[in-house]
RODO-2510 file (C-alpha; in nm, 4 decimals, decimal comma):
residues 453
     n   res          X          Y          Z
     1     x    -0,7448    -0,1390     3,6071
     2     x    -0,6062     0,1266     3,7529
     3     x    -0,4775     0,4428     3,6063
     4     x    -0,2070     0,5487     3,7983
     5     x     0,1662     0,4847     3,8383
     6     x     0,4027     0,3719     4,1516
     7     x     0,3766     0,6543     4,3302
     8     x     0,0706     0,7799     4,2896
     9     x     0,0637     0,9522     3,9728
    10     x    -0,1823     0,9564     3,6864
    11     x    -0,0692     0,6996     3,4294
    12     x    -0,0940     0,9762     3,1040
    13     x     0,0496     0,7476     2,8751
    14     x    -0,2823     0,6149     2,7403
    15     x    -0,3959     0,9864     2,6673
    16     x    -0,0955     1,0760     2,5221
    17     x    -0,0908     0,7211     2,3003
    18     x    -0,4874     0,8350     2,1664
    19     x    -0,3304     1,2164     2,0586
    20     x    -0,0654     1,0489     1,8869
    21     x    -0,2837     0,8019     1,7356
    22     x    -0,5470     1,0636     1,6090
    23     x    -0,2488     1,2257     1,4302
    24     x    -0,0884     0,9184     1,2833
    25     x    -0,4440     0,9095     1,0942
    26     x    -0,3836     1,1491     0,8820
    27     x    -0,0618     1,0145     0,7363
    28     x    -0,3250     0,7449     0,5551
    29     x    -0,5413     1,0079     0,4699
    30     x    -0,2635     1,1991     0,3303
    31     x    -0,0505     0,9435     0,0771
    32     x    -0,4067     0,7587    -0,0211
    33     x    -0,4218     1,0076    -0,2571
    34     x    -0,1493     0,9426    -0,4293
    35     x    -0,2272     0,6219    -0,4884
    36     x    -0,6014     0,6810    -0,5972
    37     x    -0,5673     0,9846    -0,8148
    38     x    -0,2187     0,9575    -0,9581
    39     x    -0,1012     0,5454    -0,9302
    40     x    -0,4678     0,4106    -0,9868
    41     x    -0,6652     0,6629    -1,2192
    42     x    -0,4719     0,9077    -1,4206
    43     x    -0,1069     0,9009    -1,4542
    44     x    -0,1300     0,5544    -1,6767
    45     x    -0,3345     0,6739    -1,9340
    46     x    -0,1273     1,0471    -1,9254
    47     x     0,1759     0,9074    -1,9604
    48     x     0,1466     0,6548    -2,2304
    49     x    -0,0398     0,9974    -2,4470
    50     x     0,2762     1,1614    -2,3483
    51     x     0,4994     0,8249    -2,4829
    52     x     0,2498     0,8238    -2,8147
    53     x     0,3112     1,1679    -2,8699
    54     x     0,7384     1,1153    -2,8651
    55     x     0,7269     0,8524    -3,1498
    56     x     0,4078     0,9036    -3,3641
    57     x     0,1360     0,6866    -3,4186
    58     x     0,2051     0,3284    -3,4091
    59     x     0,5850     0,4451    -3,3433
    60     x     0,7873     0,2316    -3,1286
    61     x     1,0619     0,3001    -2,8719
    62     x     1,4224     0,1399    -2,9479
    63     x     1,6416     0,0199    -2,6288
    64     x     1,9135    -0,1567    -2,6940
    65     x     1,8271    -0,4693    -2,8893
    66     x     1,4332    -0,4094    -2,7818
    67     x     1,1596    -0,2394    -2,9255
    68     x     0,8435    -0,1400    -2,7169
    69     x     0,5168     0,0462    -2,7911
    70     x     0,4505     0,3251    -2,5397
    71     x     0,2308     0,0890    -2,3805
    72     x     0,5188    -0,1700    -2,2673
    73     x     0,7011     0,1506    -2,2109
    74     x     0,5130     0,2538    -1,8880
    75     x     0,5078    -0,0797    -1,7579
    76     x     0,8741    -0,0993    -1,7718
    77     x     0,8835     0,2595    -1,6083
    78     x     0,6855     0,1052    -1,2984
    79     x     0,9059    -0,2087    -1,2988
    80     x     1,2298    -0,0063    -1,2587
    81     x     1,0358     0,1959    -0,9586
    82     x     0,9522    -0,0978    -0,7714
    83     x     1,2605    -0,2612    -0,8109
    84     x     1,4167     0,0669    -0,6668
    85     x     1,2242     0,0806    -0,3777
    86     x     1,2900    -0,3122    -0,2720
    87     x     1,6299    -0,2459    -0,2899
    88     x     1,6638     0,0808    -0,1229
    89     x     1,4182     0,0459     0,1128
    90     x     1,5627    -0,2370     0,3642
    91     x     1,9200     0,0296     0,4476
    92     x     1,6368     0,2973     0,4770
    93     x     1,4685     0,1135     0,7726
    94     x     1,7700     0,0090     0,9147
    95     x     1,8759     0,4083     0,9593
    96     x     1,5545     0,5058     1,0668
    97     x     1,5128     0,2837     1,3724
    98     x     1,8461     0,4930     1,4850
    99     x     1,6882     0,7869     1,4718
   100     x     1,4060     0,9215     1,7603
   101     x     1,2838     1,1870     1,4687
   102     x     1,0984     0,8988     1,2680
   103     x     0,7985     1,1984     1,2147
   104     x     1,0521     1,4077     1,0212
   105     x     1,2019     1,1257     0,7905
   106     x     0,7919     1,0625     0,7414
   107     x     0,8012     1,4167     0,6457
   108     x     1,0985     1,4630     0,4132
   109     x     0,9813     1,1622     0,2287
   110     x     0,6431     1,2479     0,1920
   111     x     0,7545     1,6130     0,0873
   112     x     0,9585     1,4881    -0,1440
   113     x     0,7358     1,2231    -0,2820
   114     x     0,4869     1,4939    -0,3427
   115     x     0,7555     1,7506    -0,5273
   116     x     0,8609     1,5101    -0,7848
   117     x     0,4685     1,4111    -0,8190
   118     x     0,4028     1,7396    -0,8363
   119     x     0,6463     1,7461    -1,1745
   120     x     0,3970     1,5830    -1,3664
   121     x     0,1910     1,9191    -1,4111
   122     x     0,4714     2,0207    -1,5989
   123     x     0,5277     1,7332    -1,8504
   124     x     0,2984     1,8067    -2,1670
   125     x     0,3751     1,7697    -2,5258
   126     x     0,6122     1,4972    -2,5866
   127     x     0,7641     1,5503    -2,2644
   128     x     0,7717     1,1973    -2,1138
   129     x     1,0826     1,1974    -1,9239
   130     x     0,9761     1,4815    -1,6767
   131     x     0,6910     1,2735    -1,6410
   132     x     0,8788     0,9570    -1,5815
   133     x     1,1487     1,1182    -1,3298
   134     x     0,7930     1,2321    -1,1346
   135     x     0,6843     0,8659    -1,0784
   136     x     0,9485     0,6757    -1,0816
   137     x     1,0887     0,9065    -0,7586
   138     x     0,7112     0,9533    -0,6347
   139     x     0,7055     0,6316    -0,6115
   140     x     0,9935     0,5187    -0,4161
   141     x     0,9353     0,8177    -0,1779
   142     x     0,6125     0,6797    -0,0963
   143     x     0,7434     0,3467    -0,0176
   144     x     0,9448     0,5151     0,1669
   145     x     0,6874     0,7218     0,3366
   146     x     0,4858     0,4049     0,4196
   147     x     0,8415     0,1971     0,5921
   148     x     0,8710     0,5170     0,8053
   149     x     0,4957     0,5403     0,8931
   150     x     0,4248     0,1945     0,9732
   151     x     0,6959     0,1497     1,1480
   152     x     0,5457     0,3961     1,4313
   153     x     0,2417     0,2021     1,4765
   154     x     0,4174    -0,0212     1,7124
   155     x     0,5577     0,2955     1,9069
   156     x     0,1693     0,4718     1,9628
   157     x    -0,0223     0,1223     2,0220
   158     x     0,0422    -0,1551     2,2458
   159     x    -0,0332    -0,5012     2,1134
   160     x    -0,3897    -0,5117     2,2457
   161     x    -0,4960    -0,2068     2,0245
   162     x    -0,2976    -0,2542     1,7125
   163     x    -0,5429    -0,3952     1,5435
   164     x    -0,8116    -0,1326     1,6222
   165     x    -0,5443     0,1694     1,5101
   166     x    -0,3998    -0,0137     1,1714
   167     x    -0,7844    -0,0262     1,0637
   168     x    -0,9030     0,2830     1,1504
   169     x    -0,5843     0,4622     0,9702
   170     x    -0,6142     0,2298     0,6830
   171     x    -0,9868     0,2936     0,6875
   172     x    -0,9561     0,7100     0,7303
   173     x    -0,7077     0,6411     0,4193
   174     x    -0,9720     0,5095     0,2289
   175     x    -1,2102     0,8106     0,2838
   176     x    -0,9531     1,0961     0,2338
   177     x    -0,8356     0,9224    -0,1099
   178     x    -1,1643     0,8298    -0,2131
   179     x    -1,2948     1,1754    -0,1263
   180     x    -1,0293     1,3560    -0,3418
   181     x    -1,1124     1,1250    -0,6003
   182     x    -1,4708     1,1997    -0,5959
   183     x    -1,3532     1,5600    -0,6683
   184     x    -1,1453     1,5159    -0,8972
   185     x    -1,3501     1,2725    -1,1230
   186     x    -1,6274     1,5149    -1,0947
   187     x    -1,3349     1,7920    -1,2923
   188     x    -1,1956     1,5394    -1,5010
   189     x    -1,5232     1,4131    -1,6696
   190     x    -1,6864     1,8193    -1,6670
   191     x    -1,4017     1,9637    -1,8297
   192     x    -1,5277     2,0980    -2,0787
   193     x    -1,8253     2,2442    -1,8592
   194     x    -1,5349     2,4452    -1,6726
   195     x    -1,3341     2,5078    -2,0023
   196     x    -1,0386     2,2986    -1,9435
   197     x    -0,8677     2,1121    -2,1711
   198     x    -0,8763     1,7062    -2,0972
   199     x    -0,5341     1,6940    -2,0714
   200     x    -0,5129     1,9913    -1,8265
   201     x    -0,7679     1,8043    -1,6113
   202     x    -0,5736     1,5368    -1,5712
   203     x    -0,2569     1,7404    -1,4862
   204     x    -0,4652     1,9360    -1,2476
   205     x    -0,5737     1,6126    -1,1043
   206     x    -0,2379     1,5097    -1,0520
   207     x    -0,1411     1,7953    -0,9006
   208     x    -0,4409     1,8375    -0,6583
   209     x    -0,3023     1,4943    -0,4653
   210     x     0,0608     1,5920    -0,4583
   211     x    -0,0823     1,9254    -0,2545
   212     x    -0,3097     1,6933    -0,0626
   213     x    -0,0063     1,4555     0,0406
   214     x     0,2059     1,7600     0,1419
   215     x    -0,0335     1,9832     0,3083
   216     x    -0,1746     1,6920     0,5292
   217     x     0,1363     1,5423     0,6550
   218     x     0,1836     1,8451     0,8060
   219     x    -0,0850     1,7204     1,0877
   220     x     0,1617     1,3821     1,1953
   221     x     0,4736     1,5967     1,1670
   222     x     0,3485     1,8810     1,4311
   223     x     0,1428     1,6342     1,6473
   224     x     0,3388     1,3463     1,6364
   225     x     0,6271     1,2782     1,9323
   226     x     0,9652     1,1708     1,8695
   227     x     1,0199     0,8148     2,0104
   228     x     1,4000     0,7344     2,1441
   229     x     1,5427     0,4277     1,9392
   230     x     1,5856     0,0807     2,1303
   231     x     1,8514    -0,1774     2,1297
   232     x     2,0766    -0,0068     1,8608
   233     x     2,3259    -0,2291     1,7506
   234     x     2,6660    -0,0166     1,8597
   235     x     2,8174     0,0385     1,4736
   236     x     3,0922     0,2646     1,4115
   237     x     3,1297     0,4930     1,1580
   238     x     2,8869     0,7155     0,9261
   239     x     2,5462     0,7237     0,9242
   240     x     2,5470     0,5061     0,6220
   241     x     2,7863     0,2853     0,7667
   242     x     2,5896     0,2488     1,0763
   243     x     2,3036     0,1724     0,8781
   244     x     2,4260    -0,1329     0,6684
   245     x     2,6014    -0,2491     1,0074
   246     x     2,2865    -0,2727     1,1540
   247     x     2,0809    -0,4194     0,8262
   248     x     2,3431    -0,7080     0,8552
   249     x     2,2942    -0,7772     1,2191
   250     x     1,9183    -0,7920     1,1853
   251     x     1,9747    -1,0197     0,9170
   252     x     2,1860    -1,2316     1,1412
   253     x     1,9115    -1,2174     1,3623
   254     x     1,6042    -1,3154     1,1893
   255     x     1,6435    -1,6777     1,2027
   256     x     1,5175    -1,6173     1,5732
   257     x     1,1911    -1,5375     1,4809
   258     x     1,1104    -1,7836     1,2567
   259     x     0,7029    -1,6902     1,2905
   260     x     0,7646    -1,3460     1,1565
   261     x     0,9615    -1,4998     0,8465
   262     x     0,6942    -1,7654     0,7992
   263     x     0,3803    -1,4586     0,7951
   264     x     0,6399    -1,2622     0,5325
   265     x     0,6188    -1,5776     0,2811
   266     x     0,2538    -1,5860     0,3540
   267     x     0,2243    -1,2251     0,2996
   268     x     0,4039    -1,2648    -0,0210
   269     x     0,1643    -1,4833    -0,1912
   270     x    -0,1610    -1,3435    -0,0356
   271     x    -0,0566    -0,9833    -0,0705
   272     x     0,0026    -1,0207    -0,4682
   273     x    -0,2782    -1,1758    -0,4818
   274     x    -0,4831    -0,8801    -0,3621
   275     x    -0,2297    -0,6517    -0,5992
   276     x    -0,3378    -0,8368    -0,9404
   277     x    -0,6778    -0,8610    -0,8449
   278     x    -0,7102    -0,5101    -0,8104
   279     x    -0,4838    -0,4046    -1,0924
   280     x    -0,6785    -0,5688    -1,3288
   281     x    -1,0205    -0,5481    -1,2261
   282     x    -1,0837    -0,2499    -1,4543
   283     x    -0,9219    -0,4437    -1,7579
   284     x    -1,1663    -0,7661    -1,6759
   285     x    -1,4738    -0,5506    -1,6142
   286     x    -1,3777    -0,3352    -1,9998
   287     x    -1,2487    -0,6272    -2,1711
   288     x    -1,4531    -0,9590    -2,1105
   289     x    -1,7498    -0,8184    -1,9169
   290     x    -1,8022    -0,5111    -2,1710
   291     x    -1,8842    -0,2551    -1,9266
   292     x    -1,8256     0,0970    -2,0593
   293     x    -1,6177     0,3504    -1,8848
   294     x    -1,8741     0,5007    -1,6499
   295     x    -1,9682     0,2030    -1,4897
   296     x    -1,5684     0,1312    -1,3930
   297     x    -1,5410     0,4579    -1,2642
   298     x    -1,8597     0,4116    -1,0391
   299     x    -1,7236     0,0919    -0,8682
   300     x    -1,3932     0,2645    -0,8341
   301     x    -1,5336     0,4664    -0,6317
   302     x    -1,7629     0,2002    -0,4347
   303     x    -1,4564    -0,0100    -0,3960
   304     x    -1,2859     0,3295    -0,1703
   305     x    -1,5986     0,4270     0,0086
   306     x    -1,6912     0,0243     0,1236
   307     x    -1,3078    -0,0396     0,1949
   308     x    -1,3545     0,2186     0,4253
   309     x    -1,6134     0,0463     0,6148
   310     x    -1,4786    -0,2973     0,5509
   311     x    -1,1369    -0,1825     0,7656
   312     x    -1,3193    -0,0594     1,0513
   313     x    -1,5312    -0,4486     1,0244
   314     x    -1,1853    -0,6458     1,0397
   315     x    -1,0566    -0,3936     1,2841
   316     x    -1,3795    -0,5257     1,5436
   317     x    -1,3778    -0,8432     1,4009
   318     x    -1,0185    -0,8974     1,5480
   319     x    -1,1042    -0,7492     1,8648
   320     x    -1,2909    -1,0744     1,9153
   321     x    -1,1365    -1,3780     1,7490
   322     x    -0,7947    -1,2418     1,7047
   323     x    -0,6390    -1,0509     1,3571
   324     x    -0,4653    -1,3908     1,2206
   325     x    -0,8172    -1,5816     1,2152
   326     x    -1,0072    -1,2691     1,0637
   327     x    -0,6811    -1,2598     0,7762
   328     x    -0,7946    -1,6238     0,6586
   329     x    -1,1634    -1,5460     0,6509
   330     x    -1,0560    -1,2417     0,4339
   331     x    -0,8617    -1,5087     0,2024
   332     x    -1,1706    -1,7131     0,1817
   333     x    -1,4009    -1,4154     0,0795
   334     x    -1,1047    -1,3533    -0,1821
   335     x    -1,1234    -1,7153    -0,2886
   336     x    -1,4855    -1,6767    -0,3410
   337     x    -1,4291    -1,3686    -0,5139
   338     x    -1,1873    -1,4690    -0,8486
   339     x    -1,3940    -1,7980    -0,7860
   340     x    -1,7717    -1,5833    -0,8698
   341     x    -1,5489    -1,3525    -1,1401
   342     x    -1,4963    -1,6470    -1,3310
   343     x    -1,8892    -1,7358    -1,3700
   344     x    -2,0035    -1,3580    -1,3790
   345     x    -2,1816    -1,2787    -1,7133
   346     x    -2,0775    -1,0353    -1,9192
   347     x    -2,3006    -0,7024    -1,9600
   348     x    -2,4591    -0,7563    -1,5937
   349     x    -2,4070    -0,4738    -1,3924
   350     x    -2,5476    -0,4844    -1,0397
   351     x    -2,3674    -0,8585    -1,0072
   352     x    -2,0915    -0,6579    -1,1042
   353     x    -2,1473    -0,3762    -0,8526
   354     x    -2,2198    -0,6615    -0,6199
   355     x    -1,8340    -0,7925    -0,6351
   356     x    -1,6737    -0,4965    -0,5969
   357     x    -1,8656    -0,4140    -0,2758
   358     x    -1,7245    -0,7591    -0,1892
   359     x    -1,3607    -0,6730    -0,2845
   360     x    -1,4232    -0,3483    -0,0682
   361     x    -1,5149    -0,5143     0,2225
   362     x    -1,2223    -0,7381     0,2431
   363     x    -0,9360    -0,5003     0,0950
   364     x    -0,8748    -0,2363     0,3008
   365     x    -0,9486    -0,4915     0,6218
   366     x    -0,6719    -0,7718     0,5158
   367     x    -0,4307    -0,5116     0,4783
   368     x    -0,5184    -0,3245     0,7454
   369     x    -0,4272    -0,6352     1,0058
   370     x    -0,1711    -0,7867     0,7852
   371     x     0,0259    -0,4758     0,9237
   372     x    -0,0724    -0,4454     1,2710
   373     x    -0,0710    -0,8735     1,3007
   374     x     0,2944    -0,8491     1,1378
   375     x     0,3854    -0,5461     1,3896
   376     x     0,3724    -0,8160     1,7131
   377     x     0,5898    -1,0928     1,5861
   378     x     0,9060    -0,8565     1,5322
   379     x     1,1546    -0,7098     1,8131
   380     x     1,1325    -0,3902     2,0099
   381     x     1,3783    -0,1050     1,8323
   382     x     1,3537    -0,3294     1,4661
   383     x     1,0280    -0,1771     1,3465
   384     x     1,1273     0,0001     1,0679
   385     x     1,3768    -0,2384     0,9448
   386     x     1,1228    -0,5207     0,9382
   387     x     0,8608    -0,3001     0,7626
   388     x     1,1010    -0,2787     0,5184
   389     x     1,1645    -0,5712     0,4397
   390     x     0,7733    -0,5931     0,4600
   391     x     0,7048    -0,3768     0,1603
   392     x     1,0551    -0,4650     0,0235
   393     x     0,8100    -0,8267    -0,0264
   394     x     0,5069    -0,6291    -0,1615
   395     x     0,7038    -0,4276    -0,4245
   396     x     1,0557    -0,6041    -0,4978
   397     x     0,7892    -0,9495    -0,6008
   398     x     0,4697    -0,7747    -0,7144
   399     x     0,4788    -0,8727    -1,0897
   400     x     0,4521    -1,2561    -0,9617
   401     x     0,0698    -1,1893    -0,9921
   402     x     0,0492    -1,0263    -1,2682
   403     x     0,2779    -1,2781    -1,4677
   404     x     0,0456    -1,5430    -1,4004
   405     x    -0,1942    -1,3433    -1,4807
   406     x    -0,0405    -1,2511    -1,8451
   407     x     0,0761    -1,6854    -1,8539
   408     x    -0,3020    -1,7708    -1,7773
   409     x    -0,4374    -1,5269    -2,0557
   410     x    -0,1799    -1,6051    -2,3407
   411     x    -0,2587    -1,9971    -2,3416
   412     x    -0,6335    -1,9736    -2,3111
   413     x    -0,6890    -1,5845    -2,4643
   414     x    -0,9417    -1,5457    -2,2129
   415     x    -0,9472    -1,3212    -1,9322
   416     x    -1,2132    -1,5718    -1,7002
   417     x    -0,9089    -1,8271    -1,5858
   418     x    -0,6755    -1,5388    -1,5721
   419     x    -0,7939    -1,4085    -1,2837
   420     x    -0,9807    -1,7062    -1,1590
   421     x    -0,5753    -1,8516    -1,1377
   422     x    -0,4969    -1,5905    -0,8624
   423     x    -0,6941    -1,8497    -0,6412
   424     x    -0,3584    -2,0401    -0,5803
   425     x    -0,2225    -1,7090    -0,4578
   426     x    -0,4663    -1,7163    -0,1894
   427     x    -0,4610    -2,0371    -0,1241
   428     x    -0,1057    -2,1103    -0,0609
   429     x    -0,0626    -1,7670     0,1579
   430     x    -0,3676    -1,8890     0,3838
   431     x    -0,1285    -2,2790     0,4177
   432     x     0,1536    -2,0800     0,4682
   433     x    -0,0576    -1,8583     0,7341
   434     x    -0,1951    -2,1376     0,9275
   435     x     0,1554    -2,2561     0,9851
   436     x     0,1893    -1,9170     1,1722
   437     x     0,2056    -1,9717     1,6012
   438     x     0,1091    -1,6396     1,7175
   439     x     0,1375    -1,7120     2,0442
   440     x     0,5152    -1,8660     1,9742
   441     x     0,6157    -1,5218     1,7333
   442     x     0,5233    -1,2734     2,0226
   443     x     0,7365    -1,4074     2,2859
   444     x     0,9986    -1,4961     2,0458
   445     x     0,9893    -1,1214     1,9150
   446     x     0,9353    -1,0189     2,3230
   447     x     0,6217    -0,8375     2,2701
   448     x     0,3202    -0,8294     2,5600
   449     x     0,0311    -1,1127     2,4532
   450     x    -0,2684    -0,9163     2,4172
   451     x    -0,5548    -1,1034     2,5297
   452     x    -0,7160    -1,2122     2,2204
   453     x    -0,4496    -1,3544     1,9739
***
C-alpha cells in the first residue's frame, strides 16, 4: 500500500497516529493507580478506621430514620459516587465532543481527580468527611477522566488498529498501577522498619497515586493533538445549553444504531459481572477459603502483572478472529472461572494462585476490546457522548452484581453459590452479544470495516 497522498506527498498521518498513540498510553498508566492503590487496597479499610473513630466502638451512625455501622457507611459513600458520575457523566460527553481540546478536559479532570484524592492525606483522627469529599469527587473525576480519554481512541486509531491500541493502553495501565502498588505494599507492610506509623503509610500510599495520576498526565496533555469536533449538532445558546441540546439529539438518534444499543445491554450484564467478581475475590479467598492476608496481597499483585500480559493476548488474539469472537471466549473462561471457585477447597493455595492467574488473563483483555469493539459501532463526532453513556452503564448499574451477590449469600450463608451465581451475568451478556451484527453496527454507525471483524 502505498504511502503517499494525491499529489505526491508522504502520507504522515500514520506516523503522526503512532506519536499520538504512544502518548495516549500513559493516560492508563497514569489513573491505574488510582484505582489500585486508593479504590482497590487502602482507602476502604482507612476510611471505615476514620468512621469507627467518629462514633466509638460498636457506635452507629444515625440518618434520618436509619442507623448504619461505619461499615454500611462507606458503602453508601461509594453508592452516592457512582450514582453521581452516571448522572453527570452523559451532559459531560455531550460538551466534550464540541470541543477540539479533548487533551485539556482529560487534564483538568484528571488534575482535579488527583487534588481531591490528594485530600485524603489530610483526613486523620475522626476526620471522615475530608476523607469522604476526597473520594466521592475522586471518583467522579475519574469517570470523568476515563469518558474524555476513551473517547480519543477513535480519533488516534482507525478501526483496523483499535483493538491493538485499547490493549496495549489497558495493558501499560496494568503495569504502571501494579508497579506503584508493588511500592507501596512494600512501605505499607515495612512501616515500622522505616518508622512510620500504619496509618501514615496508608495516607502516604494514598498520596503517592494522586502524584502519580497528576504528574503522568502531563505526558498525553503535551503530546497529545487537539482533534476538530465533527457533525456538531448547531444548538444555540451557552455552553451548557449546547450541551443538553446535543445529549437530546443523540438520544433521538440512537435508535439508528440499534447494534451499538444491543453491545451496551450486553456490556451491562457481562461488565458487572467482571465488577463483583473482582470486588469480592479478596472477601471469598479470607472468608470461605481461609487464606490469611499475605497470600491476598500476593495474588493482588499476580492478578495486575498477568492482566498485563493477558491484554496484550486479546489484543493479538483479535487481530486474527476479530475482538467480538475473542469477548465470548473471555466470557467462557469467566464462566469456567466462578464455575472452578465454587469447587475450590478451602486452605489450597497454588489452586488458588492458579485462578487468579486465570482472572488476570481474561480481565484486563475483555475490557480492553469491550472498548475498542464498542468504539466502531458508534458515529463519527459522538465519541465521547457514547462513552458516556458507556461508563454511565458500568457505574450508574454496578451494584446489580453485587446484590445478587449479597441475595445469593443471605439464603444459603455461604459464599460458594454467591459467586458461583455471577455465572448468569456472563451468560446472558454473551446471548445478548451474539445477537450483536458487527458487520451491520459499522456501516450503520459509518465507520471503515477493518478487515477482520
Amino acid at each position: 500500500m502505498s504511502n503517499t497522498v494525491p499529489g505526491g506527498i508522504a502520507d504522515l498521518r500514520p506516523l503522526e497516529q503512532e506519536k499520538e498513540q504512544k502518548a495516549w498510553y500513559w493516560s492508563d498508566w497514569a489513573n491505574s493507580a488510582y484505582t489500585t492503590t486508593i479504590g482497590t487496597v487502602f482507602f476502604g479499610p482507612y476510611f471505615i478506621n476514620l468512621a469507627e473513630n467518629a462514633v466509638g466502638e460498636g457506635g452507629r451512625f444515625d440518618v434520618g430514620p436509619f442507623s448504619m455501622p461505619p461499615g454500611s457507611l462507606f458503602f453508601w459513600l461509594i453508592t452516592a459516587s457512582t450514582i453521581l458520575s452516571a448522572l453527570l457523566l452523559p451532559p459531560l460527553g455531550a460538551y466534550a465532543d464540541r470541543t477540539a481540546n479533548k487533551k485539556g478536559l482529560l487534564a483538568f479532570f484528571a488534575w482535579t481527580g488527583a487534588f481531591f484524592a490528594a485530600l485524603i492525606f489530610f483526613a486523620t483522627g475522626d476526620n471522615w468527611q475530608l476523607a469522604a469529599v476526597g473520594i466521592v469527587i475522586g471518583n467522579l473525576c475519574f469517570g470523568a477522566a476515563g469518558v474524555i480519554n476513551d473517547s480519543i481512541l477513535p480519533l488516534i486509531s482507525d478501526e483496523a488498529n483499535r483493538d491493538r491500541v485499547s490493549s496495549r493502553g489497558w495493558a501499560f495501565g496494568y503495569l504502571g498501577g501494579g508497579l506503584l502498588l508493588v511500592v507501596n505494599l512494600a512501605v505499607f507492610l515495612g512501616h515500622e522498619k522505616i518508622g512510620l506509623e500504619e496509618g501514615m503509610a496508608a495516607r502516604l500510599c494514598m498520596l503517592s497515586a494522586a502524584v502519580w495520576w497528576a504528574a503522568f498526565t502531563l505526558i498525553p496533555f503535551r503530546r497529545l493533538n487537539n482533534h476538530p469536533p465533527a457533525d456538531v449538532e448547531p444548538v444555540q445558546g451557552n455552553a451548557v445549553r449546547r450541551s443538553f441540546g446535543q445529549l437530546g439529539a443523540t438520544l433521538r438518534e440512537m435508535k439508528n444504531y440499534p447494534m451499538a444499543l444491543t453491545f451496551l445491554l450486553a456490556y451491562l450484564f457481562f461488565n458487572d459481572g467482571i465488577q463483583t467478581v473482582i470486588a469480592s475475590a479478596s472477601v471469598y479467598g479470607a472468608e470461605e477459603l481461609g487464606h490469611d492476608q499475605t497470600i491476598l496481597i500476593a495474588t493482588i499483585l499476580m492478578v495486575q502483572f498477568v492482566a498485563f500480559f493477558g491484554a496484550l493476548l486479546f489484543g493479538r488474539l483479535a487481530a486474527r478472529q476479530g475482538a467480538k469472537k475473542t469477548i465470548l471466549m473471555g466470557l467462557v473462561i469467566w464462566m469456567v472461572i466462578v464455575t472452578v471457585a465454587l469447587f475450590l477447597p478451602a486452605g489450597n493455595v497454588p489452586l488458588f494462585l492458579v485462578l487468579g492467574a486465570a482472572i488476570g488473563v481474561v480481565l484486563g483483555g475483555t475490557q480492553a476490546l469491550a472498548r475498542s469493539y464498542f468504539s466502531l459501532l458508534i458515529p463519527r463526532g459522538k465519541e465521547a457522548e457514547y462513552f458516556s453513556f458507556y461508563h454511565a452503564m458500568d457505574r450508574g448499574t454496578s451494584w446489580f452484581g453485587t446484590a445478587t451477590f449479597a441475595i445469593v449469600l443471605a439464603i444459603t450463608d455461604s459464599y460458594r453459590p454467591a459467586i458461583f451465581a455471577l455465572i448468569a451475568f456472563f451468560v446472558i451478556g454473551g446471548l445478548l452479544l451474539t445477537r450483536v451484527d458487527t458487520e451491520r453496527g459499522i456501516r450503520e454507525a459509518g465507520n471503515d470495516m477493518p478487515a477482520v471483524v
